[in-house]
ROLUMMI-102535 format. One line per 2 residues: number of its first residue (from 1); for each residue x, y, z of C-alpha. Coordinates in Angstrom, 2 decimals, decimal comma, padded with zeros to 5 digits. Example, Ala and Ser with C-alpha at 12.3 -4.5 7.8 and 13.67 -1.06 7.14 Angstrom:
% residues 2
1> 012,30/-004,50/007,80 | 013,67/-001,06/007,14
% end
This chain:
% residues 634
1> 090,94/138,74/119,21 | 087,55/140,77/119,88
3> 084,44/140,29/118,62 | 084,49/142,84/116,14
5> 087,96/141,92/114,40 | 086,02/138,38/114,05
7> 083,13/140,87/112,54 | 085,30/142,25/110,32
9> 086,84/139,08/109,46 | 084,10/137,19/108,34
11> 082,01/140,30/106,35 | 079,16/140,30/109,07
13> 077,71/142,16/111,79 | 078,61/142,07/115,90
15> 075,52/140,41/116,23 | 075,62/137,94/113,72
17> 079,25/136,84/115,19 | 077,35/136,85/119,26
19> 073,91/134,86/117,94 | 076,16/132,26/115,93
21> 078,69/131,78/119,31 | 076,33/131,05/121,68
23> 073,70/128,80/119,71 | 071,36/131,06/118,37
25> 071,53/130,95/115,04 | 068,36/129,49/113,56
27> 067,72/131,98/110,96 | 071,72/132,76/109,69
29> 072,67/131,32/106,60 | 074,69/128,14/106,76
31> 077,66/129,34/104,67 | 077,73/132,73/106,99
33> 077,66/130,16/109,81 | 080,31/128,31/108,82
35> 082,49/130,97/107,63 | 082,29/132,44/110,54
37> 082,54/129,13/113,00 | 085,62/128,80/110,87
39> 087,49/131,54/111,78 | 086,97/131,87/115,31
41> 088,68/128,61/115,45 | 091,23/129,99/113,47
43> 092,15/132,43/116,06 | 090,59/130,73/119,36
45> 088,11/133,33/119,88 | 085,86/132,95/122,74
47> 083,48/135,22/123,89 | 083,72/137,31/126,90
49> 083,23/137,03/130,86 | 080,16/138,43/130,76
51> 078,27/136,57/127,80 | 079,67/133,56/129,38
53> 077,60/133,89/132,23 | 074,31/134,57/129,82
55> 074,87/132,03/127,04 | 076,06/128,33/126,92
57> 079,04/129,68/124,35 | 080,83/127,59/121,72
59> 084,02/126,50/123,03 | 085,36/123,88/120,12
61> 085,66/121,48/122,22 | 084,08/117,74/122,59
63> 083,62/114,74/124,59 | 084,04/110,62/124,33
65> 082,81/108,67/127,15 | 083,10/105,05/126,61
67> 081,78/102,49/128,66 | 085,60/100,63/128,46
69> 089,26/101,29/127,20 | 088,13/097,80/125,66
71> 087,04/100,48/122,50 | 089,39/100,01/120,03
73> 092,21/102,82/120,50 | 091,89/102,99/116,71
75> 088,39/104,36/116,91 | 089,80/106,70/119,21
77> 092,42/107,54/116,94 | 090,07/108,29/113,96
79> 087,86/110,58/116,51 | 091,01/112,62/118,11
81> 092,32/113,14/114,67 | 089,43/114,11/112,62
83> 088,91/116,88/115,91 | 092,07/118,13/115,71
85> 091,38/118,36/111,91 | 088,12/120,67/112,50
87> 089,79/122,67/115,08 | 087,93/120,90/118,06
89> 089,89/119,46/121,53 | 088,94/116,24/122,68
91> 087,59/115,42/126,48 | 087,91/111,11/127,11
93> 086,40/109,22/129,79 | 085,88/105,68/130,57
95> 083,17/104,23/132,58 | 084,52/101,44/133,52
97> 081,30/099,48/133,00 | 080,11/101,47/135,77
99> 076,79/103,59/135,78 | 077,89/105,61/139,17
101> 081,23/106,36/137,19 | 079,29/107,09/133,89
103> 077,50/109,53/135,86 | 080,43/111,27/137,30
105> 081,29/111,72/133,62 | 078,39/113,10/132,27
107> 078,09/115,82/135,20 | 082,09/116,65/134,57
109> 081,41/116,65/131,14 | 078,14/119,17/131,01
111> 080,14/121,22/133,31 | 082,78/121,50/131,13
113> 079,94/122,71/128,31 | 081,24/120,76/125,80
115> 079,76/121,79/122,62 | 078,76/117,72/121,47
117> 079,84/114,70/123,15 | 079,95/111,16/121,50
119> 078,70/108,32/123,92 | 079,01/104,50/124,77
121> 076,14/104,27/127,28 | 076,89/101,18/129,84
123> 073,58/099,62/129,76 | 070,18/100,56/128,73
125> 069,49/102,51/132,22 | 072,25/105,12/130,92
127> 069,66/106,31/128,91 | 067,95/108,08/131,61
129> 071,25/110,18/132,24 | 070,70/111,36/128,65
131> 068,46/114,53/129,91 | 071,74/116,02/131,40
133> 072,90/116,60/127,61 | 069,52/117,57/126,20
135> 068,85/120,28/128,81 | 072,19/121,97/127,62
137> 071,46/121,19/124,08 | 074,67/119,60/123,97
139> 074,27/117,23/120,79 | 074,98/113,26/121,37
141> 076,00/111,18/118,92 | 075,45/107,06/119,98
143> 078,04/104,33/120,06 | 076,52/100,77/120,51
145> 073,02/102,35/122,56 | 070,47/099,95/123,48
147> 067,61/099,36/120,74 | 065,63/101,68/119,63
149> 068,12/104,76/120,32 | 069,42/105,82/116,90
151> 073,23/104,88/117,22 | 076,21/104,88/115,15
153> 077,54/101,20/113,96 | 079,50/099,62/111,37
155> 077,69/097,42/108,93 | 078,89/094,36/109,70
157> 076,62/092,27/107,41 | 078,65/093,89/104,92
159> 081,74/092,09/106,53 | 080,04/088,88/106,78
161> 078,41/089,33/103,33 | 082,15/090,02/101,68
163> 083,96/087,22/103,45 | 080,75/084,62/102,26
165> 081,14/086,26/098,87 | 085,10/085,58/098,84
167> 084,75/081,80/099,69 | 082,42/081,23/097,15
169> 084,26/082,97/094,35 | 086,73/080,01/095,03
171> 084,07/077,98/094,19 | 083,35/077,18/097,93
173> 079,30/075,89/098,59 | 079,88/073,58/101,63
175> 080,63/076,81/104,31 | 079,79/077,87/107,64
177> 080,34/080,62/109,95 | 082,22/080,59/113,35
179> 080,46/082,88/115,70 | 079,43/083,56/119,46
181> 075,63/083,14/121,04 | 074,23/086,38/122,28
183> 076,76/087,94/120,74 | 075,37/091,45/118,29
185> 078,46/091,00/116,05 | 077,78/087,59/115,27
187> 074,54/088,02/114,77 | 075,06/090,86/112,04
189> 077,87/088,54/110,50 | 075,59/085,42/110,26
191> 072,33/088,07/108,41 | 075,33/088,42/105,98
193> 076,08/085,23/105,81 | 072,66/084,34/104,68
195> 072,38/087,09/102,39 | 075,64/086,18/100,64
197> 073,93/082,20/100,28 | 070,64/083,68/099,29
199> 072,46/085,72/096,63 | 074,54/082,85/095,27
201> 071,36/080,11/095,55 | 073,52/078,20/097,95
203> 071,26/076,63/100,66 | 071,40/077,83/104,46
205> 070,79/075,40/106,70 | 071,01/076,05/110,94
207> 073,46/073,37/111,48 | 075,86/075,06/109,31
209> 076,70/077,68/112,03 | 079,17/076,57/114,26
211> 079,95/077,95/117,41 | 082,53/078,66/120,11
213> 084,40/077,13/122,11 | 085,46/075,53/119,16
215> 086,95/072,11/120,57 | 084,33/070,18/119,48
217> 084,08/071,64/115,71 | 085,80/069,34/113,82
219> 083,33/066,68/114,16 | 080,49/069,06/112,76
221> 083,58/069,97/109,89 | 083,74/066,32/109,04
223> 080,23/065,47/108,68 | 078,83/068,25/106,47
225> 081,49/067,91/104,51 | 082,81/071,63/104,71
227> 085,29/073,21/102,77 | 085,40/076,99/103,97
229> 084,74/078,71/107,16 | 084,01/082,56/108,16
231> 084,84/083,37/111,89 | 083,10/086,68/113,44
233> 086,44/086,46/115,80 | 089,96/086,37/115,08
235> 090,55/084,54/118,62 | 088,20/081,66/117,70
237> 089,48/081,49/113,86 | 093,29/081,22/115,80
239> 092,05/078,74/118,33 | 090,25/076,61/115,28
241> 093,67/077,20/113,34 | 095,83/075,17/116,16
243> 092,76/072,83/116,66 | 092,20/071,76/113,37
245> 096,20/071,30/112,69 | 097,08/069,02/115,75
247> 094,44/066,59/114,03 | 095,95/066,96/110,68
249> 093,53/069,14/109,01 | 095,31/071,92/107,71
251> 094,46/075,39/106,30 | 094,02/075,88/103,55
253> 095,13/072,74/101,86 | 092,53/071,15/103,47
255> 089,71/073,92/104,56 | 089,77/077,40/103,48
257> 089,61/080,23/106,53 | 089,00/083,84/106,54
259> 087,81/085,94/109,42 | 087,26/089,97/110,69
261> 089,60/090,62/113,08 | 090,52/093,75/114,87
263> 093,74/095,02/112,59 | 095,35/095,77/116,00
265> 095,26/091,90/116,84 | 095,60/090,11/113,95
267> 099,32/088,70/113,24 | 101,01/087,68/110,23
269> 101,42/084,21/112,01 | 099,35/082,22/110,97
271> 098,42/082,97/107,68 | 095,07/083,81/108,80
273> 092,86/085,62/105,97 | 091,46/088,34/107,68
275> 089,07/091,50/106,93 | 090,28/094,36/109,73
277> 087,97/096,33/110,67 | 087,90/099,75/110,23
279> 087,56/101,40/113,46 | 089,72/104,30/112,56
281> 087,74/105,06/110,34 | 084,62/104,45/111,51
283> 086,24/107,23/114,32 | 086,59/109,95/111,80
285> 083,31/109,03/110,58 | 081,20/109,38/113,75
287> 083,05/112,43/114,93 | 082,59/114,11/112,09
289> 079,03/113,86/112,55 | 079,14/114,92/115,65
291> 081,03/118,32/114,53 | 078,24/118,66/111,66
293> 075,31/118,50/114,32 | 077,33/121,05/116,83
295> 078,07/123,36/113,73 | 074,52/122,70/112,07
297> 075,37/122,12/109,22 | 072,74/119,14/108,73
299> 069,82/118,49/109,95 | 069,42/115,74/111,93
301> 068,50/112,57/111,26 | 068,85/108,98/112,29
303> 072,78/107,55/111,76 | 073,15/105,57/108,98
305> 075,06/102,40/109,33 | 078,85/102,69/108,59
307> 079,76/100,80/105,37 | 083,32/101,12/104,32
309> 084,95/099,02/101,36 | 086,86/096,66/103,48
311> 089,79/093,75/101,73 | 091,06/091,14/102,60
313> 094,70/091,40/104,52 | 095,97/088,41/102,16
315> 094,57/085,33/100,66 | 097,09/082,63/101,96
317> 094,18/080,51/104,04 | 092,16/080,39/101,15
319> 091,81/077,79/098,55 | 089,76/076,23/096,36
321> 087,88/072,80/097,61 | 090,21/070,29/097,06
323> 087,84/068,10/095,17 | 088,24/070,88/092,35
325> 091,84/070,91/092,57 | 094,15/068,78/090,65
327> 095,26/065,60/093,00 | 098,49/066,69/094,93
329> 101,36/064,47/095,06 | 103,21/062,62/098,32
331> 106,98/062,11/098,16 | 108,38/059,69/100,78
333> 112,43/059,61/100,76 | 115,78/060,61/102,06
335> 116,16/064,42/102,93 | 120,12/065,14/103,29
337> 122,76/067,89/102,79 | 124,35/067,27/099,69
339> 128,14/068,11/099,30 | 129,08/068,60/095,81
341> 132,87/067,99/094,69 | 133,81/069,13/091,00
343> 136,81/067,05/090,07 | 138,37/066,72/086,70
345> 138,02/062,31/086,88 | 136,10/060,63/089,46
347> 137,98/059,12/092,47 | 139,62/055,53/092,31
349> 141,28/053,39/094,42 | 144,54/054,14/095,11
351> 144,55/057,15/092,97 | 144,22/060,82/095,23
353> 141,52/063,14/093,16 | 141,55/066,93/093,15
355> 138,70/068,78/094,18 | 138,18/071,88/091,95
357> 134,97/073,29/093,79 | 133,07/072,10/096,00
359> 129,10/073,58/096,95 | 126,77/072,37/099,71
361> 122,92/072,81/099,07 | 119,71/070,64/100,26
363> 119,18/066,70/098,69 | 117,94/063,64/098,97
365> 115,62/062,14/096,51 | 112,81/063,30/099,13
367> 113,80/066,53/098,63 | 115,07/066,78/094,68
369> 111,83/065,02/093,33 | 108,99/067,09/095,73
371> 110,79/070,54/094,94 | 110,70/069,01/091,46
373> 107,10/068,39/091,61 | 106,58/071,99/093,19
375> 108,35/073,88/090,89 | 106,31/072,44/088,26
377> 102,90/074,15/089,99 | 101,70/071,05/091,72
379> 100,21/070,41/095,68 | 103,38/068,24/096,91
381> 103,78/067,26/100,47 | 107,41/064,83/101,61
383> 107,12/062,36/104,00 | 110,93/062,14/105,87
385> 113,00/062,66/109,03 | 115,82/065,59/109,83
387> 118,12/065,36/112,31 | 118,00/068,30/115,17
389> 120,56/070,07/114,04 | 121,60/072,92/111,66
391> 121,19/071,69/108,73 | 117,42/070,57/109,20
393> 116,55/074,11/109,79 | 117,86/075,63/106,28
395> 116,31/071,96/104,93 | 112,78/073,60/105,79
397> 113,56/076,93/105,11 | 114,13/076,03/101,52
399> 110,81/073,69/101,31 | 108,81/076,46/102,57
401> 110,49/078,57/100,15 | 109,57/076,30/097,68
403> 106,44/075,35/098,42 | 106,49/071,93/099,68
405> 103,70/070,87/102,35 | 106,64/069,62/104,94
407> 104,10/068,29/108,09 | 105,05/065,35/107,35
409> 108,61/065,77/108,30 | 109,74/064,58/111,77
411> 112,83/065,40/113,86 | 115,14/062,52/115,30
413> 117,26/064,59/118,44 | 119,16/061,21/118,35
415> 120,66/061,59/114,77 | 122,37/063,98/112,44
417> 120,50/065,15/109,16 | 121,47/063,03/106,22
419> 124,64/063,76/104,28 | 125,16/062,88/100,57
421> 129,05/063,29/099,30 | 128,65/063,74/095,21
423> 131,83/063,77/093,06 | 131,26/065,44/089,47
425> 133,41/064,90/087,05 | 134,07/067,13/084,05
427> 131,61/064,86/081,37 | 128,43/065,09/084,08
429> 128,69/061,80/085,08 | 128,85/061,23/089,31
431> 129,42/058,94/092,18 | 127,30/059,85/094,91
433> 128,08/058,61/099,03 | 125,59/058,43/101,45
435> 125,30/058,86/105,05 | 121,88/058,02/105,86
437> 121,71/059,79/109,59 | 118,13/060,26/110,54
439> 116,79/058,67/107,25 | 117,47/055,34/108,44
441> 115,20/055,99/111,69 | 111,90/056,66/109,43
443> 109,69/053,54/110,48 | 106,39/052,20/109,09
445> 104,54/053,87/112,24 | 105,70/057,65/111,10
447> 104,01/056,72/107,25 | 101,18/055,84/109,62
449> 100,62/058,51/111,16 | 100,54/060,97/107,86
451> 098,08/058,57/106,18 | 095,68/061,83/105,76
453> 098,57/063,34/103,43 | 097,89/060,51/101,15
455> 093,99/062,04/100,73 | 093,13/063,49/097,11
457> 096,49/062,16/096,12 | 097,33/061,19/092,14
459> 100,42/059,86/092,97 | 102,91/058,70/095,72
461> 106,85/059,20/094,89 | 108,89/056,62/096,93
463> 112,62/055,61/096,70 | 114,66/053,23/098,92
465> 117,20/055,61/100,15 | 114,64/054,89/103,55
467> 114,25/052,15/105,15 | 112,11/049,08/103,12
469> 109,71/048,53/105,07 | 108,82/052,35/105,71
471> 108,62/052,75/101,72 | 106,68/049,03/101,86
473> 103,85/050,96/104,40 | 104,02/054,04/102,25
475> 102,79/051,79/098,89 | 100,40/049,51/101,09
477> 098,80/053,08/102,10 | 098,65/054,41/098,81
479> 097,10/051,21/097,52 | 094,24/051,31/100,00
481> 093,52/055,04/099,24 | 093,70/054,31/095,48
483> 096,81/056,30/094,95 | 099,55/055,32/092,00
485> 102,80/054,43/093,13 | 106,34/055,70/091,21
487> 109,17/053,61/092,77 | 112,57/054,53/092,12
489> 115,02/052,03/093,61 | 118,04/053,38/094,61
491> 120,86/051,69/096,74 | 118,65/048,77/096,74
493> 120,21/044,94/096,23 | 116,84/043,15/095,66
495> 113,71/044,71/095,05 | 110,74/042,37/097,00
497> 108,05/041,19/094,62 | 105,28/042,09/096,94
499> 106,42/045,72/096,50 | 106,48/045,26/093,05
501> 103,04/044,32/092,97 | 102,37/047,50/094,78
503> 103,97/049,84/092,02 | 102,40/051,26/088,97
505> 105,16/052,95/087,87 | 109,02/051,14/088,53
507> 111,67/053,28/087,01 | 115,59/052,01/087,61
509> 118,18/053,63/085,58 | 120,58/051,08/083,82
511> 122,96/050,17/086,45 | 119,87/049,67/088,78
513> 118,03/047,09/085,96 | 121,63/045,28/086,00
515> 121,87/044,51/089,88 | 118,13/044,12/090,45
517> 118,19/041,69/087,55 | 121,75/040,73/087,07
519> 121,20/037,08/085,00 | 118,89/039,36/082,75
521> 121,98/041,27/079,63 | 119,75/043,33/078,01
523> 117,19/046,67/078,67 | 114,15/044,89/076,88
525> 114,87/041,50/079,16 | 115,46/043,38/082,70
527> 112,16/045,20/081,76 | 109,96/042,50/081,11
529> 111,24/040,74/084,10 | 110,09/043,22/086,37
531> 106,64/043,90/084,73 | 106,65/039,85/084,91
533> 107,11/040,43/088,86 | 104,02/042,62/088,84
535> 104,91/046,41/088,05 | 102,33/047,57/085,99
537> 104,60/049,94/084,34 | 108,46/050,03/083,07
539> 110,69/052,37/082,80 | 114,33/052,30/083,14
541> 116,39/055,36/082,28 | 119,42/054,98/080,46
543> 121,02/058,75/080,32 | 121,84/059,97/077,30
545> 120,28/057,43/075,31 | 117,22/058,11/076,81
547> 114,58/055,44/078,36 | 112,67/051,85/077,70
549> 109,34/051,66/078,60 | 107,67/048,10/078,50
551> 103,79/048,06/079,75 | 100,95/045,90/078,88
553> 100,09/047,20/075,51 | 104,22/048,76/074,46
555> 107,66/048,17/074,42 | 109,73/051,13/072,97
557> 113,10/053,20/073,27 | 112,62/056,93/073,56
559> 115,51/059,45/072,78 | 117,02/061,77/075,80
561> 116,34/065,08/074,57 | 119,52/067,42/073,20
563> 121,11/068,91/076,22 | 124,75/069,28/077,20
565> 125,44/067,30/080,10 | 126,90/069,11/083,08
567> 126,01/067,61/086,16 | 123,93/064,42/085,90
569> 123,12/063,88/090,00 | 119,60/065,07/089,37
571> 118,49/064,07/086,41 | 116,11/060,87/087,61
573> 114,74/062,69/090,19 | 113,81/065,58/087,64
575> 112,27/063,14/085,20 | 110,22/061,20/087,69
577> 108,66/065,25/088,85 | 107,82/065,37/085,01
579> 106,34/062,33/084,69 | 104,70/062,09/087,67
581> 102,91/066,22/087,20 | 102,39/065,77/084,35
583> 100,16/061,75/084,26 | 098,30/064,09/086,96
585> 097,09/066,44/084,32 | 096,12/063,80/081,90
587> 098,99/063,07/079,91 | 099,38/059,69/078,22
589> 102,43/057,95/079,42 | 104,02/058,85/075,92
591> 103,45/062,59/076,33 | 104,43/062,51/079,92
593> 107,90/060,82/079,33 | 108,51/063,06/076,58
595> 107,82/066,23/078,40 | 109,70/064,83/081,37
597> 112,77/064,10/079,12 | 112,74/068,11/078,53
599> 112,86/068,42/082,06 | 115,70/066,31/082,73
601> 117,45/067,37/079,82 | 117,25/071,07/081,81
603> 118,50/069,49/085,11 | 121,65/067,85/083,62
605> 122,72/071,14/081,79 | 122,81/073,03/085,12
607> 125,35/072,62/088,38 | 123,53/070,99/091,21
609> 120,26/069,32/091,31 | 117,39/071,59/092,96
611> 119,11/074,63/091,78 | 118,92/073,44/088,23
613> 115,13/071,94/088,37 | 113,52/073,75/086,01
615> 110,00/075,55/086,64 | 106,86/075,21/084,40
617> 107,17/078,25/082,70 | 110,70/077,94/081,39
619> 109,66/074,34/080,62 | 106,82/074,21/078,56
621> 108,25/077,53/076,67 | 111,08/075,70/075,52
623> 108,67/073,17/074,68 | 106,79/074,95/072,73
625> 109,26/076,16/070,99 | 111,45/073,09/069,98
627> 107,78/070,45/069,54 | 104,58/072,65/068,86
629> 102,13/069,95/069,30 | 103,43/067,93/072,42
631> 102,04/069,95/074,92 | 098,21/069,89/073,58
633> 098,95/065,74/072,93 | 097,26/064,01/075,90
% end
């Protein structure tokens, strides 16, 4: 295409088109520019031979030298797209960290008469190379220049400002930020930082800042009492991850994490909160500028700093302080594989029982009564050993699925996983077998070494399908860290007196009372002899009839709530997740065992036992519904 079909395009003279092409266009309008800019693009008009040789023409294309391929390749993304966009080509070159190669660049590039070139200078002596440019009037826009060079930047106070800001809207005023010395990213995060605490009245204080190598944070974590962290680098927020979880100090249960990260590095693994940063963006941005300054259509002025709305990936390593969060719950006990057989009579001696169905699914009082306590919207973590085998891996698939802190689970490679065989008849009623595998290796030292699980705790779940003396270190724990024991002994011939002494709440069910206290006929007897052995609490369960409690100041029967009975396996375990979530929130005892009867009711009028626990919001709906006032009775 000539010169004068662009003419005629465009509505202007021959001369207009030549002044605007070759940069001397001070006095054309900007629209007539830019219409005319526009469609020589459009058709890749360049002037010819012989202007060429006059004139430094417009050639729509552009450079990027960077001082390393380090750049993010988003960045480079956002600049080769938004030039494609305006009808510009795109020149790279790396340095290398290397002012001879940075040098061979800029010649290569002025010879090429690029019409702008965005630049990473290596150090603060690329500077003096910048005269190359300026002599061709080739306009530069500045990535990361020495001080006192107007350069385009993100605002990363923003970043550091925004991830402050999210902490403390979880009601987080013990923080600190995780950065690197001489590092100009830190050093923007932690002015945000500050801002953020100035801005909330939360005081800053310089031993808040932590920073890497982070091996020897947790020490500063533990003494100032910190409850949330910021990290200017995803690397060190990983490396703190691992750290602070081989010494038990998990996110975000206990601390709350979020960091920047470059979106090209972050993982989903861990479940790091992070704020990516927009270098794509940031790319369209700064070429864009570039274009405008080649095509004059601004005036120039110094680059203002980047600011994009940036959000959080995900939330899952934040929290609020656990101090403000209602105490969790510990369950120690037996974690099996329960095998469910449907019969039409329960098996006897000598007699051969049809199965009608049969169903596998995940067990164990472990299991039933911290799913139970989960499903219910309450912090729960199970103390127990697997076996190394199948069946422990869909075990912790389904407690992750349901939300059950599982660290302090451990894997015997000597055993098999627990098996429980369950026969249901056609009225509810059941005769459970046990195989107790890799329960019976759980030992006093593995409660030991999950004594920080028993932190912030309200209450600590134990039954005796574990060993005795593992569920005697789990109450002598929860003792010493003030924590209320619920003791449910199961399979258990004599119950010592020194545990009983340990136990707030003891709750047998009727054939339990009867063996534990066998020269004892009646509920109200068997109950007062084991408050008389030091429980401060009794309650024995006694299906559909309901339950006894005897404590210092009562002794009285409560109904079972009506539900049809279907399968009565989990119906203990479901009341004991009631009562136990529920004394947590406040409840009186009274309240509590009522609301758990609900919940029992609902386990015994489904198939199966963690399958049919029923979840808070089906719970107290139904409560609602069937006794108004219960629910706002603490």
């Amino acid at each position: 295409m000539t010169i004068k079909e662009i003419a005629a395009l465009a509505g202007v003279s021959v001369s207009t088109v030549s002044k605007i092409m070759n940069g001397k266009d001070g006095n054309i309008n900007p629209a007539t520019r830019s219409r005319v800019l526009k469609i020589a693009k459009e058709h890749h008009y360049e002037p010819y031979s012989t202007i060429k040789n006059i004139t430094a023409p417009r050639k729509f294309l552009i450079g990027l030298l960077v001082k390393s391929f380090c750049s993010s390749s988003m960045m480079i993304g956002g600049i080769l797209e938004t030039a494609q966009k305006y009808g510009y080509q795109l020149l790279l070159f790396n340095s290398e960290n290397s002012l001879p190669q940075e040098l061979k660049h800029i010649t290569a590039l002025c010879n090429s008469r690029v019409d702008g070139v965005i630049w990473e200078p290596v150090g603060e002596q690329s500077i003096e190379y910048e005269h190359f440019f300026t002599k061709q009037n080739i306009p530069i826009c500045y990535l990361n220049a020495p001080e006192g060079f107007p350069s385009y930047a993100i605002d990363f106070r923003k970043a550091g400002y925004d991830l402050t800001q999210e902490l403390i809207s979880h009601k987080h005023t013990h923080i600190t930020c995780l950065l690197r010395k001489d590092d100009s990213l830190s050093s923007m995060i932690l002015d945000g930082f500050q801002k953020c605490l100035y801005d909330n009245k939360i005081t800053f204080e310089e031993q808040q800042v932590l920073y890497a190598p982070v091996e020897n944070c947790y020490t500063s974590i533990i003494a100032q009492r910190l409850t949330g962290i910021i990290s200017a680098h995803y690397s060190d927020a990983l490396m703190l991850y691992e750290q602070l979880e081989h010494l038990h100090y998990y996110v975000p249960s206990s601390l709350s994490l979020a960091s920047l990260s470059n979106s090209e590095q972050s993982a989903e693994y861990p479940y790091i909160s992070c704020m990516p940063i927009p270098y794509y963006a940031f790319g369209c941005h700064v070429c864009k500028a570039l274009i405008e300054k080649c095509e004059k259509s601004v005036q120039n002025s110094a680059p203002p700093l980047f600011t994009p709305d940036c959000a959080l990936t995900h939330k899952k390593s934040i929290w609020v302080p656990s101090s403000l969060r209602l105490k969790k719950l510990v369950v120690a006990g037996s974690i099996n594989m329960d095998l469910t057989f449907i019969v039409n009579r329960l098996p006897q001696a000598g007699k051969t029982t049809e199965i009608l169905t049969s169903v596998i699914s995940v067990g164990g009082k472990g299991v039933n009564q911290s799913v139970g306590v989960a499903k219910l919207g309450r912090e729960v973590a199970l103390i127990g050993k697997l076996g190394n085998d199948f069946d422990s891996s869909l075990i912790l698939n389904t407690l992750e699925k349901e939300h059950v802190t599982a660290h302090g689970i451990y894997r015997d490679i000597n055993m098999p996983t627990g098996k429980a065989y369950i026969y249901t008849g056609e009225d509810g009623e059941s005769t459970i077998t046990v195989l107790s595998g890799a329960n019976q290796n759980l030992m006093p030292e593995d409660i030991q070494k999950q004594r920080h699980l028993f932190a912030n705790a309200g209450f600590c779940l134990l039954s005796t399908e574990i060993p005795l003396d593992a569920v005697m270190e789990a109450a002598k724990i929860a003792h010493a860290c003030d924590v209320k024991v619920i003791l449910k002994p199961a399979v258990l011939q004599a119950v010592p007196d020194e545990l009983l002494s340990l136990t707030d709440i003891f709750i047998p069910n009727q054939k339990e009372a009867a063996a534990l206290c066998p020269h004892e006929t009646s509920t109200e007897e068997q109950a007062e002899y084991f408050f008389g052995k030091g429980a401060a609490t009794v309650i024995i369960t006694l299906g559909h009839m309901g339950c006894y409690l005897k404590n210092e100041k009562e002794s009285l029967f409560f109904p079972a709530e009506n539900f049809a009975s279907i399968d009565t396996t989990g119906g203990a375990d479901a009341f004991i997740s009631a009562l136990a979530s529920y004394l947590t929130e406040g409840y009186s005892v009274y309240s509590a065992i009522r609301i758990a009867s609900y919940a029992a009711g609902f386990c015994i009028s489904r198939q199966g036992v963690v399958s049919a626990l029923v979840d808070r919001s089906t719970l107290e709906t139904y409560i609602t519904q069937h006794a108004p006032t219960l629910l706002s009775q603490k």
